[in-house]
C-alpha distance (Angstrom), angle and dihedral (degrees) to the residues before:
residue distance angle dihedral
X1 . . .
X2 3.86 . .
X3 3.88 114.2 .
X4 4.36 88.2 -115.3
X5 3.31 93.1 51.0
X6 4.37 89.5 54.0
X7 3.54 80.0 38.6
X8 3.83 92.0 62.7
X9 3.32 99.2 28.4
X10 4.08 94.1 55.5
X11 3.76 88.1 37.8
X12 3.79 92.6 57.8
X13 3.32 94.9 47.6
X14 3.59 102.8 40.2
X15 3.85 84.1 56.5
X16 3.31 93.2 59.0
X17 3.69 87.5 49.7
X18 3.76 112.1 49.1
X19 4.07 86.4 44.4
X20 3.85 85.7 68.4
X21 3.75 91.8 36.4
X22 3.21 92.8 65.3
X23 3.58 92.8 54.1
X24 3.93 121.4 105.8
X25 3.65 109.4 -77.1
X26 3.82 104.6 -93.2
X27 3.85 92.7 24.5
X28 3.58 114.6 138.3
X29 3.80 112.7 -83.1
X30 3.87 104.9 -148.6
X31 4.01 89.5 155.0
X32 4.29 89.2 70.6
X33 3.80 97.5 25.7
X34 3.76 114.8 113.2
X35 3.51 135.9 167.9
X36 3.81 125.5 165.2
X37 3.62 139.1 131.0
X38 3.89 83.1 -103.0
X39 3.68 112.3 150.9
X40 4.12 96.5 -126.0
X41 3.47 142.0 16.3
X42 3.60 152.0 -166.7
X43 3.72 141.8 -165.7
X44 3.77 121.4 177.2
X45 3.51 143.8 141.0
X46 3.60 112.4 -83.1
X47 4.28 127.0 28.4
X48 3.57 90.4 -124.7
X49 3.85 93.9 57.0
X50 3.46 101.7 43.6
X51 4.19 87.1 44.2
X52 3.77 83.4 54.9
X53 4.30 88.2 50.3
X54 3.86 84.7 43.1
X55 4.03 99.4 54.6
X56 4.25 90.0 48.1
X57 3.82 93.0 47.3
X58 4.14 88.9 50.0
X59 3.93 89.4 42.8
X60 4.17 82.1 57.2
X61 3.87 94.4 -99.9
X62 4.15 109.4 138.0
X63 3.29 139.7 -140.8
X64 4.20 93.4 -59.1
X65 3.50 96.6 41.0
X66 3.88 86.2 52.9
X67 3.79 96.3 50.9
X68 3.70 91.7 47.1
X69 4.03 91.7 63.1
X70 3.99 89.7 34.3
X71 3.48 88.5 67.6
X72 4.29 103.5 34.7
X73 3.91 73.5 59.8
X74 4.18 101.0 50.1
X75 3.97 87.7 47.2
X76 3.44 81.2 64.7
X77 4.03 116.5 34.2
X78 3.93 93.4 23.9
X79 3.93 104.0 36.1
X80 3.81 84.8 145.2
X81 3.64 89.2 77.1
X82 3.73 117.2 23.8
X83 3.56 148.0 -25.9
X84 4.31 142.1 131.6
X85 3.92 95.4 -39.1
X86 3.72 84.0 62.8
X87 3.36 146.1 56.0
X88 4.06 143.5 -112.9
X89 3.99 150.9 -171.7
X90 3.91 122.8 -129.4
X91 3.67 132.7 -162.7
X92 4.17 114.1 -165.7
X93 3.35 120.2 -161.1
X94 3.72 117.0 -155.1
X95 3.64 119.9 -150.9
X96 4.07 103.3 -172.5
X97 4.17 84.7 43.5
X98 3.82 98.3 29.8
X99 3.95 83.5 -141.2
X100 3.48 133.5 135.4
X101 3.53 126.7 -149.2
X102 4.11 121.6 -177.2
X103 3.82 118.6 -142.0
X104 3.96 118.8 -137.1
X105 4.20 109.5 -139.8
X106 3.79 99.5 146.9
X107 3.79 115.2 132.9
X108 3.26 120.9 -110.8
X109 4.01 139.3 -135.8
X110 3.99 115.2 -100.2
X111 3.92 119.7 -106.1
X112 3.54 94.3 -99.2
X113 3.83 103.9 37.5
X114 4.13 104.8 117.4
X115 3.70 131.3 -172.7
X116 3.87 91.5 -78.9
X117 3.40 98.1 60.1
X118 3.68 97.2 116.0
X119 3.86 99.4 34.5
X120 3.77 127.6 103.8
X121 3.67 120.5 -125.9
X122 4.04 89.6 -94.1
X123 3.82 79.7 60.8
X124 3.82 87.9 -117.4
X125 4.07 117.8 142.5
X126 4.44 96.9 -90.7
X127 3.94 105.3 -131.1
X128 3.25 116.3 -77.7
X129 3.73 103.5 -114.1
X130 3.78 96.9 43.6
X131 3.88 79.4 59.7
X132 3.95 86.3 50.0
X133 3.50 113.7 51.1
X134 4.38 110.2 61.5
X135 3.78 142.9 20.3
X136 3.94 100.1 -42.5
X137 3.83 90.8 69.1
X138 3.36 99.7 53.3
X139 3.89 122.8 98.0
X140 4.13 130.5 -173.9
X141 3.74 102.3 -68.5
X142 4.18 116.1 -124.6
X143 3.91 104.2 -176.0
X144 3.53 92.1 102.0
X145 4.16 106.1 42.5
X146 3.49 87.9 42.2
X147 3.82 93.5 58.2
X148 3.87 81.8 42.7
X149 3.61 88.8 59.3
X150 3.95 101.6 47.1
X151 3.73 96.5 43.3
X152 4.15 93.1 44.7
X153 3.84 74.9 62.1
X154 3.31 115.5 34.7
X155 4.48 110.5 3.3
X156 4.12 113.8 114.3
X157 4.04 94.2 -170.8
X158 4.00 115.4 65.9
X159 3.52 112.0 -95.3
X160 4.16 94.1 -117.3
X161 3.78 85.1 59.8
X162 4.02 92.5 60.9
X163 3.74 98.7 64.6
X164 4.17 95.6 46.3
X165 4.07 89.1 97.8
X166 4.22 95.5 54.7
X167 3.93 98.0 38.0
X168 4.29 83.9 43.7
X169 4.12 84.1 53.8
X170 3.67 101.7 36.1
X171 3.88 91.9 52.4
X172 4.13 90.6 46.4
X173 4.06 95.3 29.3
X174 3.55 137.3 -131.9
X175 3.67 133.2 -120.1
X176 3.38 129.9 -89.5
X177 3.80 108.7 -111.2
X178 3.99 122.1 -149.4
X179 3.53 90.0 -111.9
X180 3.67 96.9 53.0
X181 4.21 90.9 47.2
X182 4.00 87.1 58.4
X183 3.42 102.3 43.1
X184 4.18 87.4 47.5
X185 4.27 83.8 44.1
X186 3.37 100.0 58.9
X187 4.37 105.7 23.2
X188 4.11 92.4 115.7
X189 4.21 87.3 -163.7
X190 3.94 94.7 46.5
X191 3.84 89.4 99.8
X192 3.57 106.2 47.7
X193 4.01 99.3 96.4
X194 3.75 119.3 44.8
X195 3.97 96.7 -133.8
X196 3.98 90.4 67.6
X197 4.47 101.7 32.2
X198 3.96 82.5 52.1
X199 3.60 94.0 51.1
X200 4.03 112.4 36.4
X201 4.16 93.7 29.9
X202 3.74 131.9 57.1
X203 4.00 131.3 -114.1
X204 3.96 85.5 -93.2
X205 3.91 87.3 48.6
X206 3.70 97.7 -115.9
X207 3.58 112.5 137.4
X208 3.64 118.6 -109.9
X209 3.55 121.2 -78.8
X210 3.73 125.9 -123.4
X211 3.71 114.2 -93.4
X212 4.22 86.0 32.3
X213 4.25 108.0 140.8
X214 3.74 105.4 -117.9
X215 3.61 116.5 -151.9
X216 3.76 128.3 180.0
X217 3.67 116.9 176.0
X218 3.46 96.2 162.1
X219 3.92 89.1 64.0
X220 3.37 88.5 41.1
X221 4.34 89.6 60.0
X222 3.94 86.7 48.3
X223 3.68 89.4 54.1
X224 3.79 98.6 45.3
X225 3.85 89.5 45.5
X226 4.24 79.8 56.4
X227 3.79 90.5 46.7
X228 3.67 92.6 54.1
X229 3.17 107.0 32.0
X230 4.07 103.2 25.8
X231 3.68 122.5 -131.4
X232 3.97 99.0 -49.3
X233 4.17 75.3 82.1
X234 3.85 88.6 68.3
X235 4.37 103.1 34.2
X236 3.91 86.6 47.2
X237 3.74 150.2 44.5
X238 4.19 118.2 -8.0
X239 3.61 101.4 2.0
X240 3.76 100.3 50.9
X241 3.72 90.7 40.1
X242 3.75 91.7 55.8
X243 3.74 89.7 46.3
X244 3.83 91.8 45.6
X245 4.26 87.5 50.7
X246 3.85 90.0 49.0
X247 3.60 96.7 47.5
X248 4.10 102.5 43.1
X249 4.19 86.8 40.0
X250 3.51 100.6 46.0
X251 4.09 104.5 132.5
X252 3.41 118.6 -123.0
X253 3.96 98.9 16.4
X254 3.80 111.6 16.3
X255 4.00 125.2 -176.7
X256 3.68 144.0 -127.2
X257 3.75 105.3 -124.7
X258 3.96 113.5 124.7
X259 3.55 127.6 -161.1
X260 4.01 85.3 -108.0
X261 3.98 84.4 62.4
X262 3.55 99.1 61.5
X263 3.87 95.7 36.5
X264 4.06 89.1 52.7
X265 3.38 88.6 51.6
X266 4.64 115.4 129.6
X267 3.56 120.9 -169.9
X268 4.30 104.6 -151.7
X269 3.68 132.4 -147.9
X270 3.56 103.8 -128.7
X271 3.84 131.9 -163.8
X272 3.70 110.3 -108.3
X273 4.14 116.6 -125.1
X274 4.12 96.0 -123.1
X275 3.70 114.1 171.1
X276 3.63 126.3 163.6
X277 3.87 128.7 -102.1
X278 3.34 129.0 -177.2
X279 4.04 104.9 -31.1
X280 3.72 91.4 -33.3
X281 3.96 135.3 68.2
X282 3.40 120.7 -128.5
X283 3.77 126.6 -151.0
X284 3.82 132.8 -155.5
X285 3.93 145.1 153.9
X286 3.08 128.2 -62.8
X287 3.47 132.9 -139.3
X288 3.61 141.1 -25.7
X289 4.20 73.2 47.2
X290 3.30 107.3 70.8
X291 4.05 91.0 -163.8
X292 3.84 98.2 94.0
X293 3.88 98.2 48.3
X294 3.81 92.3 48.9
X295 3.58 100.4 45.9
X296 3.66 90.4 40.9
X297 3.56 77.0 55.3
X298 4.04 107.1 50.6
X299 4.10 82.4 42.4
X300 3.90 87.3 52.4
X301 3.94 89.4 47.5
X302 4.19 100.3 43.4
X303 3.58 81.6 55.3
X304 3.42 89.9 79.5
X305 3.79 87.4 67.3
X306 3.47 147.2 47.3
X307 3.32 102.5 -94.1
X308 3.83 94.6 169.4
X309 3.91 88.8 57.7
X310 4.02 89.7 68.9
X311 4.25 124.3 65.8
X312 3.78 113.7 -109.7
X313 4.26 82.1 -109.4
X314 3.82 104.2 28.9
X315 3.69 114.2 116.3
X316 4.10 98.4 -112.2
X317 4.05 82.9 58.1
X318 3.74 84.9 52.6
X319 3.56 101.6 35.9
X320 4.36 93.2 47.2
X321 4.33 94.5 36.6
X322 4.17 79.4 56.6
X323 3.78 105.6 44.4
X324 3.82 87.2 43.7
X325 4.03 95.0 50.4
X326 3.78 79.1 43.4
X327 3.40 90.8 69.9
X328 3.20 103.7 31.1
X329 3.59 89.4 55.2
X330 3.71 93.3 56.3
X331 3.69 91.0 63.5
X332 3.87 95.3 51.6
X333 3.64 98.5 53.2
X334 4.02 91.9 51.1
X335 4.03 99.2 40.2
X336 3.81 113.5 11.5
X337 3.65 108.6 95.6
X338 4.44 134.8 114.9
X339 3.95 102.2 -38.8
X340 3.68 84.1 -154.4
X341 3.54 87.7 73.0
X342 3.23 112.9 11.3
X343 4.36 126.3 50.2
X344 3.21 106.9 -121.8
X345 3.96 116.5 -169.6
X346 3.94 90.5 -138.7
X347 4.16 86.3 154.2
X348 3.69 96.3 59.1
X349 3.98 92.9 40.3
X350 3.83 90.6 55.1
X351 4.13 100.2 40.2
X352 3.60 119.4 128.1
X353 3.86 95.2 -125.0
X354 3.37 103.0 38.1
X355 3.84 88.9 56.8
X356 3.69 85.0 54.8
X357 3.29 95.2 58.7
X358 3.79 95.1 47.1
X359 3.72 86.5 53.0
X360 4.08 95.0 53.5
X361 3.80 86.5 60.3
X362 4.23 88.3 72.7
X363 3.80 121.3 92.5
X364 3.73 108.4 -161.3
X365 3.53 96.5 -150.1
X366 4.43 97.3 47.1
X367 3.70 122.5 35.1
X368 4.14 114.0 -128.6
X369 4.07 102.5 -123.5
X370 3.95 109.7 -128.6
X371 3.24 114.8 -8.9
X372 4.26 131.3 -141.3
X373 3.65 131.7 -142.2
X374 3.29 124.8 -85.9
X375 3.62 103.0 -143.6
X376 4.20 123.9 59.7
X377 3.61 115.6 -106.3
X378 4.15 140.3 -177.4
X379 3.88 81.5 -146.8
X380 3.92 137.7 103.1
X381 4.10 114.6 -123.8
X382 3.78 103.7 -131.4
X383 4.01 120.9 -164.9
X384 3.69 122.0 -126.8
X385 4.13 122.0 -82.6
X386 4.18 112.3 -128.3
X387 3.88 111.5 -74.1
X388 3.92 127.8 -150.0
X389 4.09 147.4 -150.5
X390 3.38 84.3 -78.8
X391 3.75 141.7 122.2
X392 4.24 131.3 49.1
X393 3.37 137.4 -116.9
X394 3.91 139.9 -160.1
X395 3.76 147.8 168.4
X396 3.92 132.3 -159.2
X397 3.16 141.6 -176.1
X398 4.06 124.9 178.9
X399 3.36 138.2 -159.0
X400 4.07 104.6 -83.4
X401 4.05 85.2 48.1
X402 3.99 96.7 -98.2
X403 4.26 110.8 144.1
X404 3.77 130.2 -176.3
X405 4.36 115.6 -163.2
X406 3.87 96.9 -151.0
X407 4.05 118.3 -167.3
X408 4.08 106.5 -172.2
X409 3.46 128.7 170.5
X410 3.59 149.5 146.2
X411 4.19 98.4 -141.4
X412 3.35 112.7 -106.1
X413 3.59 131.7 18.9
X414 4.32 104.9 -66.3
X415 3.93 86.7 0.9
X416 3.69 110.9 -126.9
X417 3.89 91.6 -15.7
X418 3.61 81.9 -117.6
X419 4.23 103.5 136.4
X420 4.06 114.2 -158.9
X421 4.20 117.3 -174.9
X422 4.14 86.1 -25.6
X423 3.92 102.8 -43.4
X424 3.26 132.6 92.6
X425 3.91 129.8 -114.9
X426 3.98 123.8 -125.1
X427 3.84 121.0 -127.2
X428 3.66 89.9 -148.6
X429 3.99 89.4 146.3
X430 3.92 87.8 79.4
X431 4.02 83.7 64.6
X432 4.23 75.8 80.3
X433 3.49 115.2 96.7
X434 4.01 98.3 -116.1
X435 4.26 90.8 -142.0
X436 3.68 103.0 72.8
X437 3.74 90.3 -164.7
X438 3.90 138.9 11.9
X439 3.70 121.0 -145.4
X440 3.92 94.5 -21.6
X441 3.72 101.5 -41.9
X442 3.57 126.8 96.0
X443 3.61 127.8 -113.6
X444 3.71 119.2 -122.9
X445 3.65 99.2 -136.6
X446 4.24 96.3 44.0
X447 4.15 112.4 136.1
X448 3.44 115.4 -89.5
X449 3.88 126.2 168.8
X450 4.07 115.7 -86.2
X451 3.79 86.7 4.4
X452 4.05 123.3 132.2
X453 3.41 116.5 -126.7
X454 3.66 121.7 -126.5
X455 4.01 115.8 -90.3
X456 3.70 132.1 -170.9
X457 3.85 90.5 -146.7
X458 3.82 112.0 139.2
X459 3.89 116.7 -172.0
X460 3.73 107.4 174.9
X461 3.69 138.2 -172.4
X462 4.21 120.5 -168.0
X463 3.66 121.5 -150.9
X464 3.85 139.8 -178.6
X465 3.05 139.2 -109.2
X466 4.25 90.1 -95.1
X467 3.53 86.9 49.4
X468 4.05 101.4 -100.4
X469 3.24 127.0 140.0
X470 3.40 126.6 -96.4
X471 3.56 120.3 152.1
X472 4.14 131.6 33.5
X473 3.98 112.8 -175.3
X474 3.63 152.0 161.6
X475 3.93 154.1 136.7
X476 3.70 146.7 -153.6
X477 3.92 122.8 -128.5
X478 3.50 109.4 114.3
X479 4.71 101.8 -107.0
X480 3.79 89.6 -14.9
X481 3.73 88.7 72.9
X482 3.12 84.2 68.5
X483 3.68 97.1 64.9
X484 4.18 91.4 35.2
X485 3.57 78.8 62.7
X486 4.22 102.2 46.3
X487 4.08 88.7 48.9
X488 3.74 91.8 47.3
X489 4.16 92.2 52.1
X490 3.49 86.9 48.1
X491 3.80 98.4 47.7
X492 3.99 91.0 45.2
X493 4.32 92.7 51.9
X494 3.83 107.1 26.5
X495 3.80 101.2 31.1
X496 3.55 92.8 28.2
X497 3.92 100.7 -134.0
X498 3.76 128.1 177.0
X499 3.89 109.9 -113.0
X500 3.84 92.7 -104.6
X501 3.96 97.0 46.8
X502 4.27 88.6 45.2
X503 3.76 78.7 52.5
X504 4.14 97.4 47.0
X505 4.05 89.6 56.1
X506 3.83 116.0 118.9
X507 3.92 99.1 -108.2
X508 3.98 117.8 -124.3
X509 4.09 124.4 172.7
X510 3.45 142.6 149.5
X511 3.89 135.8 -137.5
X512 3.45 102.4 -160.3
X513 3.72 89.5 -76.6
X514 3.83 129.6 69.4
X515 3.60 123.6 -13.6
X516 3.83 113.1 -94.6
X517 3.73 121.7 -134.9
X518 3.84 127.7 -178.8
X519 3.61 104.3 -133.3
X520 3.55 127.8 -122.2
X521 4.00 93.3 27.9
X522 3.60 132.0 111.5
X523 3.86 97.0 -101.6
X524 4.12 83.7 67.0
X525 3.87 89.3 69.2
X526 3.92 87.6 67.2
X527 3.91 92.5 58.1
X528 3.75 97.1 106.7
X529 4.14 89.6 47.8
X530 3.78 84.2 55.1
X531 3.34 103.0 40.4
X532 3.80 90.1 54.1
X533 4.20 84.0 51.3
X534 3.82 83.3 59.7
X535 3.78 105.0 -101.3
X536 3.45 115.7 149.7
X537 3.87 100.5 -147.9
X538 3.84 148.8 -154.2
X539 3.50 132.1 -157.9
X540 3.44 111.1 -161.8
X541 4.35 140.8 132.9
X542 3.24 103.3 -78.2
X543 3.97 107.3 -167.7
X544 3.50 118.3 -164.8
X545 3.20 120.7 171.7
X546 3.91 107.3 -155.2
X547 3.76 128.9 -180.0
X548 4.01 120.6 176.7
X549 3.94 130.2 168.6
X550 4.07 110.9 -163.9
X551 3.66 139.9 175.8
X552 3.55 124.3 -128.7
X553 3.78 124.2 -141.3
X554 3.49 90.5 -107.9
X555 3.79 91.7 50.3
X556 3.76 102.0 -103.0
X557 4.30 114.7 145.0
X558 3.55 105.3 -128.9
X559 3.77 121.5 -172.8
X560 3.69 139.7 175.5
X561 3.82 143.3 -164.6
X562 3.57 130.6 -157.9
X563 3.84 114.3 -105.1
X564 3.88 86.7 -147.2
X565 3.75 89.0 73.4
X566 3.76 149.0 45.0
X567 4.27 96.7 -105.2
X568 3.43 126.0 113.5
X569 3.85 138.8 -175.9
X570 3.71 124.5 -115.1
X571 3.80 132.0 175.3
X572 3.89 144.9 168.6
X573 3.89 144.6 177.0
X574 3.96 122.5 -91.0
């Protein structure tokens, strides 16, 4: 495709998408809103991606095929968030089986990382950003064998095919969005390696303006060498050894991953957590993401109550979505960690009756205070470390009705700032908990070598009671997804919202700590009424960034894109 014609098509689009943007949080978002009996659809974060999903899914490409260029093209125009230095979680949805399977692609910790990897020689926790930014961050990126995995299984179009769209727009560049100008303006760490100043700032060292062409030809050679040679190109020989260099001589705080790390590296089919709610069963990630057992949990708790009784922003809604992430929150930080190393007592988190009884423990009218597990444990609880603007989401559905609910992300925003062969590498490692143990006992979620840190990433995927899909969703946020997620399940079955106007709700959650409110919503006019329930609160942004693709009983797609950033939805008839 010609530069001018991406030109005009992002332009168009992006038009469309910065005028709701700039809409009041929770405003309507007519711009992204479709609904059509379309045979596929897409909704992710960025025009050019989900125009990239689009083109495969008209050329007969489904749902895999169509996540597989989606993300080529995020490495490139959102490499704030995600891309092939970092790692992901998939849910497939099956329509001739009406299964769904859930795709492993977290990083993992190199061989020799131990328990003390992020502890100064005092044996005090180091800061967290000093952890961040360089080599010691960074853990064996799984983007790429994951993909590998899911389209070996399921992909139609050959795998070279998939990556045409990104190395087509990082040889003739892309436009700098609004959103990526700020993020580049105001990242204090962006500079520190020479790779990543040279390429998002100018010779003056100004960061580069909005409208800027963005080329990246180097990226573009690392994807073709993919293309052609599929993803052994990445796990072994130049790629990894340039990765492995980077990371283990990164001045000021190098690494330990090796060469041998990223070529040893498995993607794993999982089985999804699915447990019913309401009339529908909803599916989600298993561990080392702790984002399908916790919302499975909050569901499994609010069903206790009548959710439907309550508007989506009234105070009970608020007040009963918090005390039951509450809980559910104290469970994750004591048990949820790498199953491969760690037992994790997922069957007696998830059983009907014990969820029950965690429910009976909420007063409606006065909130508990922090919360404790409900199950004994030999482990340590451990809070959460900070969270950034980073991380992706997307949703497809294809033309014979099979979906994938894809969280990616590289940690926080531009990883560890660390830029390999034009993409950026993650700093998942700080997902550890940097205290391997708390008064004696061992925390479940401590570094250890080849294991996956914990994530709060929550792709979902709804069905009926038949076993048909109806619902594919997600968000970034680092744990609060996990709540943007909860409130959007429970705003799609009990309150019976679209998927855009679930998505337009002000968000609200709670870790276990104080109550979270997104500022300048309508939920912030019931402050006083909590307060006087006993929440301690904070009013803060709070930005998701949630894309969903449903099915309506009559058989209407239905997607939606969240007016706090830049993505869009986009569809079309096969």
């Amino acid at each position: 495709m010609p530069l001018a014609t991406v030109r005009a098509t992002f332009a168009a689009v992006v038009l469309a998408v910065l005028s709701a943007c700039s809409q009041h949080p929770g405003a309507s978002f007519d711009a992204a809103q479709r609904e059509a009996r379309d045979s596929f659809m897409i909704a992710a974060a960025h025009p050019l991606a989900a125009q990239a999903g689009q083109d495969i899914l008209a050329r007969g490409g489904n749902a895999t095929d169509a996540a597989m260029a989606v993300q080529a093209v995020l490495t490139l125009v959102e490499p704030q968030s995600s891309g092939i230095g970092g790692g992901a979680f998939m849910l497939y949805y099956d329509a001739g089986s009406k299964g769904v399977q859930a795709f492993d692609g977290r990083e993992t910790a190199p061989s020799t990382a131990t328990p003390d990897l992020f502890l100064k020689a005092d044996g005090t926790p180091m800061d967290f950003w000093d952890a961040v930014v360089g080599g010691r961050s960074v853990g064996a990126p799984g983007v790429l064998r994951m993909l590998e995995l899911a389209h070996a299984e399921h992909g139609k179009l050959p795998w070279a095919t998939l990556f045409q769209p990104a190395i087509r727009l990082a040889r003739e560049g892309f436009e700098v969005t609004p959103r990526l100008h700020e993020l580049i303006a105001h990242d204090k760490y962006l500079k520190t390696y020479a790779p990543a100043r040279r390429y998002f700032y100018q010779a003056d060292g100004s960061p580069l303006p909005v409208g800027a062409t963005l080329r990246n030809a180097k990226l573009a050679d690392t994807l073709e060498a993919v293309a052609e040679n599929g993803a052994e190109a990445f796990y072994e020989g130049a790629i990894a050894g340039d990765i492995a260099r980077a990371v283990r001589n990164a001045e000021g705080n190098p690494g330990k991953l090796t060469a041998a790390d990223i070529a040893g590296y498995e993607a794993k089919q999982r089985d999804a957590i699915c447990r019913p709610y309401r009339e529908y069963k909803v599916c989600g990630m298993p561990p080392p993401t702790s984002g399908g057992a916790t919302v499975a949990q909050i569901l499994g708790i609010l069903e206790s109550f009548d959710m439907e009784a309550h508007a989506p922003t009234s105070a009970d809604a608020v007040h009963l979505v918090a005390e039951a992430s509450r809980l559910a929150f104290a469970d994750r930080n004591r048990f949820l960690a790498d199953t491969d190393f760690v037992e994790v007592p997922l069957e007696a988190l998830l059983d009907e009756s014990y969820l029950k009884r965690r429910a009976a423990l909420i007063s409606p009218r006065h909130a508990m205070g922090e919360a404790q597990p409900g199950l004994p444990a030999q482990q340590a609880a451990m809070p959460d470390q900070p969270s950034g603007a980073s991380t992706s989401h997307f949703s497809i559905v294809d033309a014979q009705g099979n979906a994938v609910s894809i969280t990616t992300s590289i940690e926080q925003a531009f990883g560890s700032r660390m830029m390999v062969r034009g993409f950026l590498l993650n700093n998942q490692l700080t997902d550890f908990s940097f205290r391997p143990e708390v008064d004696g006992r061992p925390v479940a979620n401590r570094v250890e070598g080849g294991k996956r840190p914990r994530s709060s990433m929550s792709p979902t995927i709804v069905l009926d009671e038949d076993g048909d899909f109806v619902l594919a969703i997600g968000s970034p946020g680092g744990s609060r997804i996990i709540g943007y997620v909860a409130e959007r399940l429970v705003a799609f079955i009990d309150w019976d919202l679209d998927a855009q106007a679930a998505i337009d709700l002000p968000n609200y959650t709670n870790r276990n700590g104080p109550t979270e409110l997104e500022k300048n919503t309508a939920v912030t006019r019931h402050a006083e009424e909590l307060r006087r329930r006993g929440h301690v609160l904070e009013v803060e942004t709070m930005t998701s960034g949630l894309h969903a693709v449903a099915r309506t009983p009559d058989g209407r797609l239905q997607g939606g894109a969240d007016p706090r950033r830049e993505g869009v939805v986009l569809s079309g008839v096969r």
